[in-house]
N, C-alpha and C positions, 0 to 999 in steps of 0.2 A: 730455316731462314726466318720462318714467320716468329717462330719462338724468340729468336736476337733480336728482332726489332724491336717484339713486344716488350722483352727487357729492358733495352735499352730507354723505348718511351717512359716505363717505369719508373726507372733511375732518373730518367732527367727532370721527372714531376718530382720524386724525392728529394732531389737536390735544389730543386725550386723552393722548396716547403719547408727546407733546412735554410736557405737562405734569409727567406722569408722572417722565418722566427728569431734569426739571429738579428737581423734588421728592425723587427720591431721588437727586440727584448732593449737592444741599445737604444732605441729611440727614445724611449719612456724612463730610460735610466741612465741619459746622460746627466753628467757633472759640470762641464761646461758647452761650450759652442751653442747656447740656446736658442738663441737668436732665428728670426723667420726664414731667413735664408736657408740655414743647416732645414730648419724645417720642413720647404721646399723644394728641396736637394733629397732629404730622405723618401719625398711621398715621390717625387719623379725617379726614384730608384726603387721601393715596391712596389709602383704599377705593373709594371711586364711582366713580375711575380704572380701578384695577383690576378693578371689576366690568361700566366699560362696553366693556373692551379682552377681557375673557374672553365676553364677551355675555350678562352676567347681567345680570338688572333687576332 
């Protein structure tokens, strides 16, 4: 049982990290929406990322 958890915690930091990079691959390479809001929008979308890859809660 101990072994599925530890899995499971594994996969959910990898699926953090993949998110992660896919949100700031677009960031830096968007074409339009530039604007401070989209900007705004993206960084309150990889904080929770970033907080659960550095293991803060």
């Amino acid at each position: 049982m101990i072994f599925f958890e530890n899995l499971i915690h594994i996969l959910y930091f990898v699926m953090a990290g993949l998110v992660l990079l896919s949100m700031l691959k677009s960031l830096f390479k968007r074409k339009k929406n530039k604007g401070v809001v989209f900007d705004i929008m993206y960084a309150y979308c990889l904080i929770p990322f970033l907080l659960r890859i550095l293991y803060i809660k």
